[in-house]
N, C-alpha and C positions, 0 to 999 in steps of 0.2 A: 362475509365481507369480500366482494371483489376488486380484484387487483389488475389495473390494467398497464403493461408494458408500451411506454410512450417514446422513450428513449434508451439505446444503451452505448456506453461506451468504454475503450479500453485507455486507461488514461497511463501515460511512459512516464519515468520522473524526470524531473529538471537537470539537465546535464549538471557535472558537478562544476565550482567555481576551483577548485583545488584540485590540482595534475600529479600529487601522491598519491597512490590508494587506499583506503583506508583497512585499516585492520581490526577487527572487532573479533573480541576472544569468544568462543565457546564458552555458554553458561550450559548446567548442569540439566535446563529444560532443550536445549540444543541438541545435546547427545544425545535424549529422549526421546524427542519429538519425529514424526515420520513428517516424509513428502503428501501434503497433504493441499489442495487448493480452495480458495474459500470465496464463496460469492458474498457480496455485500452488497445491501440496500440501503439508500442513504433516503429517508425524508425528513423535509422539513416547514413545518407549519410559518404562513403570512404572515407576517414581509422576512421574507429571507433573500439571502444572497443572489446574487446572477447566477446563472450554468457557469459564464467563463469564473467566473471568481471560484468557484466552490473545486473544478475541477485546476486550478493553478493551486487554492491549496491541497488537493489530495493529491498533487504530481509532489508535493516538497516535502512530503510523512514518509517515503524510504530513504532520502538522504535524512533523518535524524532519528532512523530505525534501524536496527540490526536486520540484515537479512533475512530470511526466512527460505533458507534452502538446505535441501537435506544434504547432510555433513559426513559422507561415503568417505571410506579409507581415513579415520581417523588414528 
């Protein structure tokens, strides 16, 4: 099966609506886990979403996700 590269993009999250920072504890796969970066393919089969809609909701998944940055000087 061939795959052909149509578009690519790098999508920022949505600035946040809250001017505290948030603080999110170390879980036990945190400590673990190395600096590691991941590509991801998204498809999806007619009638799907718009490009804008699909990419405004994958800007708004790291404001309701824990980081994923390796956790030096623990």
């Amino acid at each position: 099966m061939a795959v052909e590269l149509i578009r690519t993009s790098i999508i920022k999250p949505t600035p946040s609506t809250s001017t505290e920072p948030k603080l999110v504890p170390l879980t036990l796969f945190d400590r673990a886990a190395f600096d590691l970066h991941v590509a991801s393919l998204y498809a999806f089969l007619p009638p799907n979403p718009s490009n804008d809609s699909l990419k405004l909701g994958l800007s708004r998944i790291p404001l309701t996700s824990p980081p994923c940055r390796p956790h030096h000087n623990r």
